[in-house]
PDB file with one MODEL, atoms N, CA, C and O in Angstrom:
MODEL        1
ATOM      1  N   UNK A   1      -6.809  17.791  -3.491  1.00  0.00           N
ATOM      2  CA  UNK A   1      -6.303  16.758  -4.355  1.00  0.00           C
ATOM      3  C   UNK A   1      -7.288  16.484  -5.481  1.00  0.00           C
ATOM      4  O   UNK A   1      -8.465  16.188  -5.278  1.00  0.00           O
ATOM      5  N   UNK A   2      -6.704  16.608  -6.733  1.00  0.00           N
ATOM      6  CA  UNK A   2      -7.839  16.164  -7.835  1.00  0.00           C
ATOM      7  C   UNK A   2      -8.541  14.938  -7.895  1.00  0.00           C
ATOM      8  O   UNK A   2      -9.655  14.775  -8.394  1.00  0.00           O
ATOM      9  N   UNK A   3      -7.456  13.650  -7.084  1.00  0.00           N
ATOM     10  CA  UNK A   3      -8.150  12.230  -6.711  1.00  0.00           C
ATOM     11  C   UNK A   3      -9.561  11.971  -6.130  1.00  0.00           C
ATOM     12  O   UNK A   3     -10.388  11.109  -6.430  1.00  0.00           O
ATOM     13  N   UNK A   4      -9.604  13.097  -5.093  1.00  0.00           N
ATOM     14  CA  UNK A   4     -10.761  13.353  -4.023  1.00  0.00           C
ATOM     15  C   UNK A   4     -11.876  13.735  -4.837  1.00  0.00           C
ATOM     16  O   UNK A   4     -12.936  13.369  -4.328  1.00  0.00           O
ATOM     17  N   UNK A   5     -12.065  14.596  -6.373  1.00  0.00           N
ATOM     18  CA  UNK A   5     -12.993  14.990  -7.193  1.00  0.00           C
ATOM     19  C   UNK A   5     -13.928  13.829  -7.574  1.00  0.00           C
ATOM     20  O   UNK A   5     -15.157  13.897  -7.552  1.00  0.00           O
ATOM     21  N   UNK A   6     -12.842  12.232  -8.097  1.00  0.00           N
ATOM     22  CA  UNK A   6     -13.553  11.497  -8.677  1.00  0.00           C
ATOM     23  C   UNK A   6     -14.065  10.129  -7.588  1.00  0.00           C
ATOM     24  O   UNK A   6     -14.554   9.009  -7.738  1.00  0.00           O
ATOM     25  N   UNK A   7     -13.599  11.033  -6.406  1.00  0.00           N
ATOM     26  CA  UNK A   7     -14.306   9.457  -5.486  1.00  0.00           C
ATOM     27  C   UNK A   7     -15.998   9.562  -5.638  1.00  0.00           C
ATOM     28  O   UNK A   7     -16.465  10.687  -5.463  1.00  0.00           O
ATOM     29  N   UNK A   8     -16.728   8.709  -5.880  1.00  0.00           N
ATOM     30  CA  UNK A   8     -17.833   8.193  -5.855  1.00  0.00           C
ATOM     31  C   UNK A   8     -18.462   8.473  -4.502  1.00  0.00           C
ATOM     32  O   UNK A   8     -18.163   7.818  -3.503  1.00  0.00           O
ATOM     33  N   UNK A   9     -19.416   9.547  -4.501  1.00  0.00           N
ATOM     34  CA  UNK A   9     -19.563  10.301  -3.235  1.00  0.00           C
ATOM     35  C   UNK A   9     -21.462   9.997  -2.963  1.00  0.00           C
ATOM     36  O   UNK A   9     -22.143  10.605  -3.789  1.00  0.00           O
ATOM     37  N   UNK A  10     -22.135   9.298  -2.106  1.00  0.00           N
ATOM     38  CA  UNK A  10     -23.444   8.952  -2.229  1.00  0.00           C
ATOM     39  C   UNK A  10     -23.932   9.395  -0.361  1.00  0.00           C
ATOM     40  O   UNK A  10     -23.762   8.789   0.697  1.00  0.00           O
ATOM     41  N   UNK A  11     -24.526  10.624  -0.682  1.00  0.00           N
ATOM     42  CA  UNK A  11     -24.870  10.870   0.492  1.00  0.00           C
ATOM     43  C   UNK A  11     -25.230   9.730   1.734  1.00  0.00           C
ATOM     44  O   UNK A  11     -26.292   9.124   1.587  1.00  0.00           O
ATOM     45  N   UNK A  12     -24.358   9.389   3.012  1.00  0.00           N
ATOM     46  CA  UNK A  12     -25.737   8.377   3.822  1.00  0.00           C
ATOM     47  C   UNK A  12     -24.358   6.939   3.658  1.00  0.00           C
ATOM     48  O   UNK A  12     -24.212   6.121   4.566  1.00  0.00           O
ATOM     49  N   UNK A  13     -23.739   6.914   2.724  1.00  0.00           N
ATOM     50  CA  UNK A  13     -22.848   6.117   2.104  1.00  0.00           C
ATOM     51  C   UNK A  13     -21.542   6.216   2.471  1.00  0.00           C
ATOM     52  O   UNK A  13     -21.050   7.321   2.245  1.00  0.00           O
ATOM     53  N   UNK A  14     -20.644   5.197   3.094  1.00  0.00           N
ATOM     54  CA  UNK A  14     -19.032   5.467   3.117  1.00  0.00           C
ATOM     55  C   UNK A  14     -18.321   5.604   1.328  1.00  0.00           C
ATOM     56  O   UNK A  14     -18.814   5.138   0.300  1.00  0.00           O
ATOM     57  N   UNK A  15     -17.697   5.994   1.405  1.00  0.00           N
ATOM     58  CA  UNK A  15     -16.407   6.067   0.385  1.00  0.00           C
ATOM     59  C   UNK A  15     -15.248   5.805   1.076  1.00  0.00           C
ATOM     60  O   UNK A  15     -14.865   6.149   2.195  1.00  0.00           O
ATOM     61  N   UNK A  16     -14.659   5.000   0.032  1.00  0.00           N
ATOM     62  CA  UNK A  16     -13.351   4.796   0.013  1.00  0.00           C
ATOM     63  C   UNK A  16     -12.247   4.935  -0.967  1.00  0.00           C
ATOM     64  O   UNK A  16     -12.521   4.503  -2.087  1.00  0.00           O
ATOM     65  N   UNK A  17     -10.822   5.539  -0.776  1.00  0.00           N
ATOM     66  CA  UNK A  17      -9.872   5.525  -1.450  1.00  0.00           C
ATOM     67  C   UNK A  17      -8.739   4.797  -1.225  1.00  0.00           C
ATOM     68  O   UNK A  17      -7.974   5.181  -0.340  1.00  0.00           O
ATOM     69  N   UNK A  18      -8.420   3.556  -2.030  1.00  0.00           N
ATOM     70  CA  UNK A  18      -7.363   2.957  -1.953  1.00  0.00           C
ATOM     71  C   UNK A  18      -5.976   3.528  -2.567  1.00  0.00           C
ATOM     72  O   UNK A  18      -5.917   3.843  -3.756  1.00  0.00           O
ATOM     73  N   UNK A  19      -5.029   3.628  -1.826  1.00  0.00           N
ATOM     74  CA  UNK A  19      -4.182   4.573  -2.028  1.00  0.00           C
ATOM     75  C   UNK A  19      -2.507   2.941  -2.049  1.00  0.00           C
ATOM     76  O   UNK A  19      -1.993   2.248  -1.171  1.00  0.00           O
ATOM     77  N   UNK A  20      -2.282   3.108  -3.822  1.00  0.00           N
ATOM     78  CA  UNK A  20      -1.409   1.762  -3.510  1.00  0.00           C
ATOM     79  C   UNK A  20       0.104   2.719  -3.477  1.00  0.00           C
ATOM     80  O   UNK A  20       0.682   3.451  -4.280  1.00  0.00           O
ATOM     81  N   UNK A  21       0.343   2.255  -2.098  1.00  0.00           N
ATOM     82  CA  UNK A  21       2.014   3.136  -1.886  1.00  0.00           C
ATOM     83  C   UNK A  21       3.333   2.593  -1.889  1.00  0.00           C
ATOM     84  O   UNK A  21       3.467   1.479  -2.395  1.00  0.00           O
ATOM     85  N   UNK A  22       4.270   3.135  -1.448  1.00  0.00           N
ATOM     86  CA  UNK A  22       5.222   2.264  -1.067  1.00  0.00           C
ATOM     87  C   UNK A  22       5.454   3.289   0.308  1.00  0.00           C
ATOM     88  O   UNK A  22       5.131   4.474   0.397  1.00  0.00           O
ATOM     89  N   UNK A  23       6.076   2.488   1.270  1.00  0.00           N
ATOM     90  CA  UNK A  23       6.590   3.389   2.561  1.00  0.00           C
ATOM     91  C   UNK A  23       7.834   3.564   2.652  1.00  0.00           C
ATOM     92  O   UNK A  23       8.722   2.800   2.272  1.00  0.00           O
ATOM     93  N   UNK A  24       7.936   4.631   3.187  1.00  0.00           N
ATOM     94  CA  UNK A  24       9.485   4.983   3.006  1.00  0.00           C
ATOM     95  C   UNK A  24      10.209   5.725   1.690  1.00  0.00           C
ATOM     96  O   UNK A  24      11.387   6.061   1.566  1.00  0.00           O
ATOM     97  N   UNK A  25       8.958   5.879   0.638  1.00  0.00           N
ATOM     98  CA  UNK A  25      10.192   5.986  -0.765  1.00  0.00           C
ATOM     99  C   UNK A  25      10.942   7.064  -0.285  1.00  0.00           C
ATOM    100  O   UNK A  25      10.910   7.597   0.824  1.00  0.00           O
ATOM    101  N   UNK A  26      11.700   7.342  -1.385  1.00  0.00           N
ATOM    102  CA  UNK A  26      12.609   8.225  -1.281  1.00  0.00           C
ATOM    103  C   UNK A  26      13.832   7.837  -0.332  1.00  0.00           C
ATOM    104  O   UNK A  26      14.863   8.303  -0.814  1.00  0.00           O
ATOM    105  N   UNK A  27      14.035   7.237   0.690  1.00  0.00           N
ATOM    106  CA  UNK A  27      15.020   7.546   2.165  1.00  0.00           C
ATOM    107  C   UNK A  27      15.317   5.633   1.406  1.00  0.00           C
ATOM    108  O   UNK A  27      14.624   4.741   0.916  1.00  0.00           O
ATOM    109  N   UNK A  28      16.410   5.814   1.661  1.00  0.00           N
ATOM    110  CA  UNK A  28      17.237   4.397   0.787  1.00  0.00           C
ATOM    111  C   UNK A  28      17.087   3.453   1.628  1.00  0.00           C
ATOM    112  O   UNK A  28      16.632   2.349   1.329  1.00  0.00           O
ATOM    113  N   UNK A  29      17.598   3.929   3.207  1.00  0.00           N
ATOM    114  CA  UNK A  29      17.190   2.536   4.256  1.00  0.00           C
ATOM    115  C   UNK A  29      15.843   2.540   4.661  1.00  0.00           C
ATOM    116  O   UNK A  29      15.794   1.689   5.550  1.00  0.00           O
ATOM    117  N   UNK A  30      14.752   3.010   4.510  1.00  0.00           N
ATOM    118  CA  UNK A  30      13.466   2.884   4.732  1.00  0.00           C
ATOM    119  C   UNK A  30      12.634   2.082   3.740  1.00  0.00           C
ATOM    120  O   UNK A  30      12.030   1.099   4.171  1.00  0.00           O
ATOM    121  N   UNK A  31      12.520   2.502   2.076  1.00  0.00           N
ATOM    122  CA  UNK A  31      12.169   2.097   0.911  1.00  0.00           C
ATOM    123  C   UNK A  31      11.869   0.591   1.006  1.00  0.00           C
ATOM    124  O   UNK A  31      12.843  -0.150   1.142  1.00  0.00           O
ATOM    125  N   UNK A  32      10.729   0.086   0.956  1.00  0.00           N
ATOM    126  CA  UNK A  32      10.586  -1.519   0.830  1.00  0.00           C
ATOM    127  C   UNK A  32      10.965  -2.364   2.090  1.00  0.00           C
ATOM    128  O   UNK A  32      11.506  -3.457   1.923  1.00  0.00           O
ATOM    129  N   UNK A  33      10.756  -1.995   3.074  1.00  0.00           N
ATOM    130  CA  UNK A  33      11.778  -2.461   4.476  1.00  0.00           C
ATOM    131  C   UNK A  33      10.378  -2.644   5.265  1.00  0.00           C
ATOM    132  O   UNK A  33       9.924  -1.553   5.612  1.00  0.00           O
ATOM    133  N   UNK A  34       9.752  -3.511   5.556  1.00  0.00           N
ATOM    134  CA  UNK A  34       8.493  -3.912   6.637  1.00  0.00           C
ATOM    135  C   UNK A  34       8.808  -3.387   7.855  1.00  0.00           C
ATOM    136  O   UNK A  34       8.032  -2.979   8.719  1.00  0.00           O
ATOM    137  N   UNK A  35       9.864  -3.421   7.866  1.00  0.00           N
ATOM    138  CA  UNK A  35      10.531  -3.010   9.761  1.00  0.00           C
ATOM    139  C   UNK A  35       9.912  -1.615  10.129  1.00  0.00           C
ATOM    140  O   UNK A  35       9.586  -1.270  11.264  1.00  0.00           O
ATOM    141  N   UNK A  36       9.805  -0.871   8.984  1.00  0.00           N
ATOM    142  CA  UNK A  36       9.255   0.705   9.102  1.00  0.00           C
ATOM    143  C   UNK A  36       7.854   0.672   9.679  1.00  0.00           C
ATOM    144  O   UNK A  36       7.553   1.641  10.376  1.00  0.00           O
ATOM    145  N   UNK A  37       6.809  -0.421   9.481  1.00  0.00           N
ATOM    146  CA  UNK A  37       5.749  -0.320   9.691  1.00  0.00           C
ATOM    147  C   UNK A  37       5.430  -0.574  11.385  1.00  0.00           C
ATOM    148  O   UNK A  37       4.270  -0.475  11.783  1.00  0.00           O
ATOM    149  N   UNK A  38       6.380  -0.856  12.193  1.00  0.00           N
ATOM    150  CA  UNK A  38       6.520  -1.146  13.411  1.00  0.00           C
ATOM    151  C   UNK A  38       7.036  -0.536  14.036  1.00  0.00           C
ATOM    152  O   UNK A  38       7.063  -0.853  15.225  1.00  0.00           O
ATOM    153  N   UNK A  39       7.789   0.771  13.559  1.00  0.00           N
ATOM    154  CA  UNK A  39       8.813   1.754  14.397  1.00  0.00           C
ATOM    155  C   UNK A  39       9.203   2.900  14.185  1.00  0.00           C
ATOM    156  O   UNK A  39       9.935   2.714  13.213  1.00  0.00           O
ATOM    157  N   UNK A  40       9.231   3.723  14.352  1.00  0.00           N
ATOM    158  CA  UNK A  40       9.290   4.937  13.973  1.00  0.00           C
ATOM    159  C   UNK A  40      11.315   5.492  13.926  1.00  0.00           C
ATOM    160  O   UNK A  40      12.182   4.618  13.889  1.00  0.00           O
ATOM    161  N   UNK A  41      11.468   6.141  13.933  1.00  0.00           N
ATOM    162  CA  UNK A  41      12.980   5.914  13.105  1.00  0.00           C
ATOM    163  C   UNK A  41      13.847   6.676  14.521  1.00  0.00           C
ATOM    164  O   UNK A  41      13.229   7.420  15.283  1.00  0.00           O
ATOM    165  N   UNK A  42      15.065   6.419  14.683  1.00  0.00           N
ATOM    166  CA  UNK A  42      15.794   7.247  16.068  1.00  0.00           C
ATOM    167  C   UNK A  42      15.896   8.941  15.213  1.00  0.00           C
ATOM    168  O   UNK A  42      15.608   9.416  14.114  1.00  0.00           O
ATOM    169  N   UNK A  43      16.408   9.338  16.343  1.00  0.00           N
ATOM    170  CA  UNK A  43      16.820  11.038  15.735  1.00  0.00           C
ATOM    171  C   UNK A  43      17.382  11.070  14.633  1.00  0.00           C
ATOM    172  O   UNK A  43      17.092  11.673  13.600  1.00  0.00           O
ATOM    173  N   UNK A  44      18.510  10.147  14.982  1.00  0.00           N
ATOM    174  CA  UNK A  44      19.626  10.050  13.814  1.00  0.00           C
ATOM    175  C   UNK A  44      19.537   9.570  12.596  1.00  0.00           C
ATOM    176  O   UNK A  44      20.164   9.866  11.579  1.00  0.00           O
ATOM    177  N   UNK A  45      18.545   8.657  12.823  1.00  0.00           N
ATOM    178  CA  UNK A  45      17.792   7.916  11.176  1.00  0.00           C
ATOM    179  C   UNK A  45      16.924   9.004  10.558  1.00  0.00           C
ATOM    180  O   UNK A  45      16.948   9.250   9.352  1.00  0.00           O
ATOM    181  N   UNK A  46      16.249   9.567  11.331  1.00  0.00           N
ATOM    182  CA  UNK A  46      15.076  10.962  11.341  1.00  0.00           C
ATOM    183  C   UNK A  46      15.876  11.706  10.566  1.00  0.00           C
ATOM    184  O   UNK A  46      15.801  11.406   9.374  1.00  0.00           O
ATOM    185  N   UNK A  47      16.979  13.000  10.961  1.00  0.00           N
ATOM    186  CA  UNK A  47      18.072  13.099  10.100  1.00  0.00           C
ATOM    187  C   UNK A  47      18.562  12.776   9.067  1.00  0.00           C
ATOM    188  O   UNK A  47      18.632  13.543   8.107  1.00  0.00           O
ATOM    189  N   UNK A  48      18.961  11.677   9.063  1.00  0.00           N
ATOM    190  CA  UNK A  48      19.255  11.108   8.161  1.00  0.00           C
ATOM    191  C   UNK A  48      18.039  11.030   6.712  1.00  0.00           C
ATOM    192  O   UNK A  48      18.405  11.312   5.571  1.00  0.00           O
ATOM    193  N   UNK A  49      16.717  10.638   7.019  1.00  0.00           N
ATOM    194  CA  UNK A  49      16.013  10.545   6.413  1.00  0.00           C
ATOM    195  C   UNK A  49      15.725  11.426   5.587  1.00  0.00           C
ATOM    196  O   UNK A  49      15.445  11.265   4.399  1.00  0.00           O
ATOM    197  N   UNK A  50      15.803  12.749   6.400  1.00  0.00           N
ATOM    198  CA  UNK A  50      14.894  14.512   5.831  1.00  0.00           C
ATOM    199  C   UNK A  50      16.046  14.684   5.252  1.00  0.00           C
ATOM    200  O   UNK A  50      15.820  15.572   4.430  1.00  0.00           O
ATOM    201  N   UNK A  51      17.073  14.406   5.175  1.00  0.00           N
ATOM    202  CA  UNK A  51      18.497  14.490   4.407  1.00  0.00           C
ATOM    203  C   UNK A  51      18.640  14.140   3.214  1.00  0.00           C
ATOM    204  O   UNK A  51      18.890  14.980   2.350  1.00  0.00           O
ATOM    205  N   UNK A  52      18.534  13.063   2.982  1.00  0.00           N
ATOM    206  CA  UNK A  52      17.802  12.335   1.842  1.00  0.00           C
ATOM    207  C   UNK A  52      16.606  12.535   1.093  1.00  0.00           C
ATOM    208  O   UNK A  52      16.665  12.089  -0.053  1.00  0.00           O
ATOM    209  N   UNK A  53      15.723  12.987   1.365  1.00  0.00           N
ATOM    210  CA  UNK A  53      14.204  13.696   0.660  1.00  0.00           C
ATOM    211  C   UNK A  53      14.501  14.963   0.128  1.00  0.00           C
ATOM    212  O   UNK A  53      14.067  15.362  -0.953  1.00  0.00           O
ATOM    213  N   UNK A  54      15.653  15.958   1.301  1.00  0.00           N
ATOM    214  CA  UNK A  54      15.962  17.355   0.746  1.00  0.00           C
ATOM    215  C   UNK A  54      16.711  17.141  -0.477  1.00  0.00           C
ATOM    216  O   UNK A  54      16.434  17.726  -1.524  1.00  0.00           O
ATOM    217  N   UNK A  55      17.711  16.260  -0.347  1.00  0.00           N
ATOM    218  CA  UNK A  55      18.425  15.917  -1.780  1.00  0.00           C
ATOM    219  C   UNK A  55      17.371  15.778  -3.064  1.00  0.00           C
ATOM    220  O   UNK A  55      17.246  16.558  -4.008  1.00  0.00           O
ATOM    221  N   UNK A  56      16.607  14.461  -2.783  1.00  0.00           N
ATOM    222  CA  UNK A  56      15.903  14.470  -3.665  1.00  0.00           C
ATOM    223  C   UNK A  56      14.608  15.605  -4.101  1.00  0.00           C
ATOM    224  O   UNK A  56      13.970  15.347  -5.122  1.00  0.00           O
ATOM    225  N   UNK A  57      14.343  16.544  -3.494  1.00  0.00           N
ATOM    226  CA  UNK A  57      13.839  17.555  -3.649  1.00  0.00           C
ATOM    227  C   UNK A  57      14.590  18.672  -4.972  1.00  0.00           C
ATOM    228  O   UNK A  57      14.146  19.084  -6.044  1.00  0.00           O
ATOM    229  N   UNK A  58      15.602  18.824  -4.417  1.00  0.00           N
ATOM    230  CA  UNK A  58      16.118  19.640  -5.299  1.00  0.00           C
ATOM    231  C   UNK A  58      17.484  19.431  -6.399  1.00  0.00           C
ATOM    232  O   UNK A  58      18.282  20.164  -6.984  1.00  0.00           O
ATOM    233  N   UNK A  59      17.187  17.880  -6.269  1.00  0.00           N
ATOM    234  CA  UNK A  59      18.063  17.499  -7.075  1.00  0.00           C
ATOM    235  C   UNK A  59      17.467  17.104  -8.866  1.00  0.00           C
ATOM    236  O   UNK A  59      18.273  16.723  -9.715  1.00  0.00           O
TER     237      UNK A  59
ENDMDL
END
């Protein structure tokens, strides 16, 4: 990742990268939904989900 080039790197020293996201983008019932951060999705939402990303992949 080119991000990783400009982290501030001091031997002996932690680094950190704040990474501001959203969870879920892409998948319409996941996107902005807190509930995601507590559960992981059934088969059928799972499905559903990679369904939705493939669209937006090659759409």
């Amino acid at each position: 990742m080119h991000a990783l080039e400009h982290v501030p790197f001091e031997p002996g020293k932690p680094s950190a990268i704040v990474a501001h996201t959203v969870k879920g983008k892409g998948v319409s019932f996941m996107e902005g939904v807190p509930m995601w951060h507590l559960r992981g999705p059934s088969k059928d939402e799972a499905r559903k989900a990679f369904a939705e990303l493939a669209r937006g992949l090659w759409s």
